[in-house]
C-alpha positions as CSV (number, residue, x, y, z in Angstrom):
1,X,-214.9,-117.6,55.9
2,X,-211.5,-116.9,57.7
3,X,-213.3,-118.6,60.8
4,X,-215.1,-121.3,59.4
5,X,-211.9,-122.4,57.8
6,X,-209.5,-121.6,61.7
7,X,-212.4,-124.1,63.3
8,X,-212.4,-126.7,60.2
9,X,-208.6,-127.0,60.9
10,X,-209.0,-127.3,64.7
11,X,-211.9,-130.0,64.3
12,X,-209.7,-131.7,62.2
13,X,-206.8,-131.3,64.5
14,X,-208.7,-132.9,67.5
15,X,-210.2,-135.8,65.1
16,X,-206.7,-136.9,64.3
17,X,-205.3,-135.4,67.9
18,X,-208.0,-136.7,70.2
19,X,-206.3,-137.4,73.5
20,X,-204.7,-134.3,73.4
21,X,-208.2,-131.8,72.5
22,X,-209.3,-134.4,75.4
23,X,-207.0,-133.1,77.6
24,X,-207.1,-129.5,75.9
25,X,-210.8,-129.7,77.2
26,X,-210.2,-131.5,80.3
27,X,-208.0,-128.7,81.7
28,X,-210.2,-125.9,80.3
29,X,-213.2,-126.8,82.5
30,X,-211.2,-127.2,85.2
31,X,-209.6,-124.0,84.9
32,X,-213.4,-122.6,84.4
33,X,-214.1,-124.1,87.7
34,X,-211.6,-122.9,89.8
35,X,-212.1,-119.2,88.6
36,X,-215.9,-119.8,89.4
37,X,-215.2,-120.8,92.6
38,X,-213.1,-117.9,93.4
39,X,-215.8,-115.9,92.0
40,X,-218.4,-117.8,94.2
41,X,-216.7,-117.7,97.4
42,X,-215.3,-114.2,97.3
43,X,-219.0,-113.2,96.6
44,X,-219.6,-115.3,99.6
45,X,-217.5,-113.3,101.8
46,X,-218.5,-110.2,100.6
47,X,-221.9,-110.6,99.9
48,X,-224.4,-108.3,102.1
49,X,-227.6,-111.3,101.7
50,X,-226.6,-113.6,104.6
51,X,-229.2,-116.0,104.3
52,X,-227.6,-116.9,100.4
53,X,-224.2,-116.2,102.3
54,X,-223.9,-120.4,103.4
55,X,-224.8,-122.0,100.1
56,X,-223.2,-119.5,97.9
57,X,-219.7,-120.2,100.0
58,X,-220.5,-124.2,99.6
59,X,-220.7,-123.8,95.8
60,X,-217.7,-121.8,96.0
61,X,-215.7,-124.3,97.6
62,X,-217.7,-127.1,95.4
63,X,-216.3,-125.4,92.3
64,X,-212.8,-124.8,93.8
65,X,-212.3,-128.6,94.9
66,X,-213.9,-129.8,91.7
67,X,-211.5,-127.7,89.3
68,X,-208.3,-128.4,91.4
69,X,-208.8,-132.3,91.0
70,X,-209.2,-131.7,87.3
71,X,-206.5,-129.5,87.0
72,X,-204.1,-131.7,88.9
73,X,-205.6,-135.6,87.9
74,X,-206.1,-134.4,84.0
75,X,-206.1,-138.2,83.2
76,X,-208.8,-138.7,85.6
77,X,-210.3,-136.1,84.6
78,X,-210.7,-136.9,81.2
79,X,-212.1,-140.7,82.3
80,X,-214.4,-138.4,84.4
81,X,-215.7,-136.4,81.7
82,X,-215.8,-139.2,79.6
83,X,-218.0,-141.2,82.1
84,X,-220.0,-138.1,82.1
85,X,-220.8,-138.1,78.5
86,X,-221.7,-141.9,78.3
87,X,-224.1,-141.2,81.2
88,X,-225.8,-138.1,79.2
89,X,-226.0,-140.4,76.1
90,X,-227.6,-143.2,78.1
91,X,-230.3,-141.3,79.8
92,X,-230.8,-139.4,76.7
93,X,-231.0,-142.4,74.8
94,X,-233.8,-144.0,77.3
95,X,-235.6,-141.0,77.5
96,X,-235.9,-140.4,73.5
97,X,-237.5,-144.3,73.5
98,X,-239.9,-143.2,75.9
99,X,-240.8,-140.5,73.8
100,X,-240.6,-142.5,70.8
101,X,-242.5,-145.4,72.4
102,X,-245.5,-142.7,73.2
103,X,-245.7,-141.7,69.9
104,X,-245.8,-144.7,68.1
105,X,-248.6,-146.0,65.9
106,X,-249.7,-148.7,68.5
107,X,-249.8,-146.3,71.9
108,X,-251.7,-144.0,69.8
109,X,-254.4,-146.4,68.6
110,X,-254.7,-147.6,71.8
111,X,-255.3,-143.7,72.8
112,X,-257.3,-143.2,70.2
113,X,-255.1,-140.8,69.0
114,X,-253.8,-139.7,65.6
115,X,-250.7,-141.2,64.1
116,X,-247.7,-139.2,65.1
117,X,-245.0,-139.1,61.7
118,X,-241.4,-139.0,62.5
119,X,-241.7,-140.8,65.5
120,X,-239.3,-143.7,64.0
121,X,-236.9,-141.1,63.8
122,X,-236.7,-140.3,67.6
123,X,-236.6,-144.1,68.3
124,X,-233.6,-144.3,66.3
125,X,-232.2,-140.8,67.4
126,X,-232.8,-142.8,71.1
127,X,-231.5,-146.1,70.4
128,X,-227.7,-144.7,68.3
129,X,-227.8,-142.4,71.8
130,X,-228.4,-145.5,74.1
131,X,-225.6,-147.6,72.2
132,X,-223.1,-144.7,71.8
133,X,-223.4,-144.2,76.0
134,X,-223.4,-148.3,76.3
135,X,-220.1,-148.5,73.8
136,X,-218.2,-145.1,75.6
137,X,-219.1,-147.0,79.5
138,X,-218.7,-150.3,78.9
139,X,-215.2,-149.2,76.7
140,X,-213.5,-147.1,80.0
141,X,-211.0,-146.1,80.4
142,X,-210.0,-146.7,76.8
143,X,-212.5,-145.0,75.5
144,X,-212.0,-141.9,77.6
145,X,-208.3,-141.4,75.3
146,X,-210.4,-140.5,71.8
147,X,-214.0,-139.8,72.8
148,X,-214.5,-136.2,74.2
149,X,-211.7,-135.3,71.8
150,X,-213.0,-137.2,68.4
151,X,-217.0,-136.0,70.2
152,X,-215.4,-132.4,70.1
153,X,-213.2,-132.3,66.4
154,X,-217.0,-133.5,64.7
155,X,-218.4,-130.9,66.3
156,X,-216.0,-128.2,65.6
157,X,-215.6,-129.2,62.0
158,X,-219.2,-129.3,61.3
159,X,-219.3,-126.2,63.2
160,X,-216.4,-124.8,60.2
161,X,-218.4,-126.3,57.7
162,X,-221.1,-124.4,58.4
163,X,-219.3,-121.4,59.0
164,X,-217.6,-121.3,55.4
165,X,-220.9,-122.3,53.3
166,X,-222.8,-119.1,55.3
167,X,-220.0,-117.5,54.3
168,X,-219.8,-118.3,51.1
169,X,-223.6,-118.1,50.6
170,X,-223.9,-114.4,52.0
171,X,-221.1,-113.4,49.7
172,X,-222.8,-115.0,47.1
173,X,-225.8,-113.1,48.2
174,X,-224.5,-110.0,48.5
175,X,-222.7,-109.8,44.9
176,X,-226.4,-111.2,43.2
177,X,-227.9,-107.9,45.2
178,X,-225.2,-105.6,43.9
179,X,-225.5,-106.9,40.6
180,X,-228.8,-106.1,40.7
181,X,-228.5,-103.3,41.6
């Protein structure tokens, strides 16, 4: 529960901190990407397989140029990620109608298939995605100041949420079994 409760208190921290667990974020990938393209490219150099030699070195490089930017524009960066995240939501969003839209009453009749349940539920799962990408584009580059960081506080305190009830539940569990016992 010690952990569950450490990542409740960091959620919470980048729901009322969001710029900075943006930023937090922002230079974390971009440090990721530089060490993966020194990785890549010193596999490159030293790598025996020539024929992978060319394209492994590219992505190298790829990695390197992509994690200095974000390392030296955080700002950018974050407007970058956040532009990211809006586009993930809107093709999400368009793809979870299409779904939606195959499995609805109407398609299937006209298929002369059976009547798919839940399908409402992936139109709306599609459309909240669809708005949420429109509202975090169409809002840049304000939006990019709270977004990844209030997007990443929900998670992690969901995440610590979730982490204390199993916690609390297993220790729950454990002292029914040794009373039981």
């Amino acid at each position: 529960w010690i952990v569950g409760v450490g990542t409740l208190i960091l959620g919470v921290l980048a729901i009322i901190f969001p710029l900075a667990a943006s930023l937090a974020a922002e230079l974390l990938f971009g440090g990721v990407l530089l060490a993966l393209g020194v990785l890549q490219v010193g596999r490159a150099v030293f790598s025996g397989d020539i024929d992978s030699r060319l394209w492994v070195m590219v992505f190298g490089l790829l990695s390197l140029l992509a994690g200095a930017i974000l390392l030296l524009f955080p700002l950018q960066g974050v407007v970058t990620l956040t532009i990211l995240v809006a586009s993930y939501f809107i093709v999400g969003g368009v793809l979870k109608l299409a779904g939606a839209w195959q499995l609805s009453p109407p398609r299937r009749r006209k298929n002369a298939q059976a009547e798919m349940p839940g399908w409402g539920w992936l139109a709306l799962s599609g459309a909240v995605s669809l708005l949420l990408g429109l509202v975090l584009f169409f809002g840049l580059p304000g939006t990019a100041i709270w977004a990844l960081g209030l997007l990443i506080g929900i998670d992690l305190a969901l995440l610590g949420a979730s982490e204390i009830a199993l916690a609390v539940a297993l220790s729950s569990s454990s002292e029914a079994t040794t009373t039981r016992s």
